[in-house]
N, C-alpha and C positions, 0 to 999 in steps of 0.2 A: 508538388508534382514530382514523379521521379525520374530517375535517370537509367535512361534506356543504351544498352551497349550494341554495336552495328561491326559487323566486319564489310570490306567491302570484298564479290566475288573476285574481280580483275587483281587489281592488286594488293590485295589482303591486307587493305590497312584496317586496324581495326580501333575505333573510336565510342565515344558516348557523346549523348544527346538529352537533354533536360528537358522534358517534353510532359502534356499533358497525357492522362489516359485514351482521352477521346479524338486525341487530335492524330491523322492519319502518319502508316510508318511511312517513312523516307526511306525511297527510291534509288535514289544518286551519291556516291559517295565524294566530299566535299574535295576530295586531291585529285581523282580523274575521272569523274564522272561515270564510272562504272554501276553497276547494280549492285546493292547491299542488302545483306540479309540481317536480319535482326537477332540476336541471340539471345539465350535462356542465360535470365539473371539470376544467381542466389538471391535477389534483394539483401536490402538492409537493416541492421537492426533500428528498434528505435533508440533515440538518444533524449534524454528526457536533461534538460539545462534549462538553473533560476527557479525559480519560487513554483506554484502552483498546479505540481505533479501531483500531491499526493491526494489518498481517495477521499481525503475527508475536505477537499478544498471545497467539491461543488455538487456535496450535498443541499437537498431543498432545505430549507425554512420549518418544515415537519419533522423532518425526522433529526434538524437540530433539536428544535424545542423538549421531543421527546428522551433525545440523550440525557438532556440537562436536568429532563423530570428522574428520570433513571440513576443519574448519575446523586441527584439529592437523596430519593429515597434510601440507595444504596449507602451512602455516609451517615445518613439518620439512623438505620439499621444497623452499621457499624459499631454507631455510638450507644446505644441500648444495648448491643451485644456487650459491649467491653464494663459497660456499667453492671449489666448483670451478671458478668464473671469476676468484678467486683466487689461485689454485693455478698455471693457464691463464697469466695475469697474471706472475706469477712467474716462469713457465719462459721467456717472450718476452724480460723481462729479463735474465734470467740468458744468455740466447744472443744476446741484440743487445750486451751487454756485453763476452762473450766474441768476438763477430766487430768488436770495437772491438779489443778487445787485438789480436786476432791480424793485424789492417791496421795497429797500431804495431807489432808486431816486426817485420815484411817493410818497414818502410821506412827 
C-alpha cells in the first residue's frame, strides 16, 4: 500500500497517510479538523531486500529444463571444439617436424 502525502487547507499541516489505492482520500485534517488536500507524490523507488529478486528465481519449469538442454549441448560443443583444435594442433606438428627432417636429409 502506499503512502499518501495531505497538507491541510486551514492550518497547513502537512502529513502522510498509508492508505490503500481504492480506499477513499480523507477529508479532515487530524490536528484541527480542517479540509485537506491531497498532494502530488514523486513516489518511491523500489527497494528490493533478501534473496529472490533476481529474474531467474521464478522462471517456469520449461524454460528451466530448456537452459539446462542448452547449457549441455553448449559444453559438448565446447569439448569437440577444443578436441579438434587439438587434433588441428597435432597434425601442424607432426608436418613442421617432418619438413625438419626432410631439410636434414638433403643437406
Amino acid at each position: 500500500m502506499p503512502t499518501y502525502d495531505y497538507r491541510c487547507l486551514e492550518c497547513e499541516v502537512q502529513f502522510e497517510k498509508f492508505q490503500g489505492i481504492n480506499d477513499p482520500l480523507l477529508e479532515e485534517c487530524p490536528e484541527c479538523n480542517g479540509k485537506v488536500k491531497r498532494l502530488i507524490g514523486a513516489g518511491a523507488g523500489l527497494i528490493f531486500k533478501g534473496s529472490g529478486f533476481y529474474i531467474t528465481d521464478y522462471r517456469s519449469e520449461g524454460y528451466k529444463e530448456s537452459a539446462k538442454k542448452d547449457e549441455k549441448t553448449s559444453s559438448e560443443k565446447s569439448s569437440k571444439d577444443k578436441k579438434n583444435k587439438k587434433e588441428k594442433q597435432d597434425k601442424k606438428t607432426d608436418t613442421s617436424s617432418q619438413a625438419k627432417s626432410s631439410s636434414k636429409e638433403t643437406d
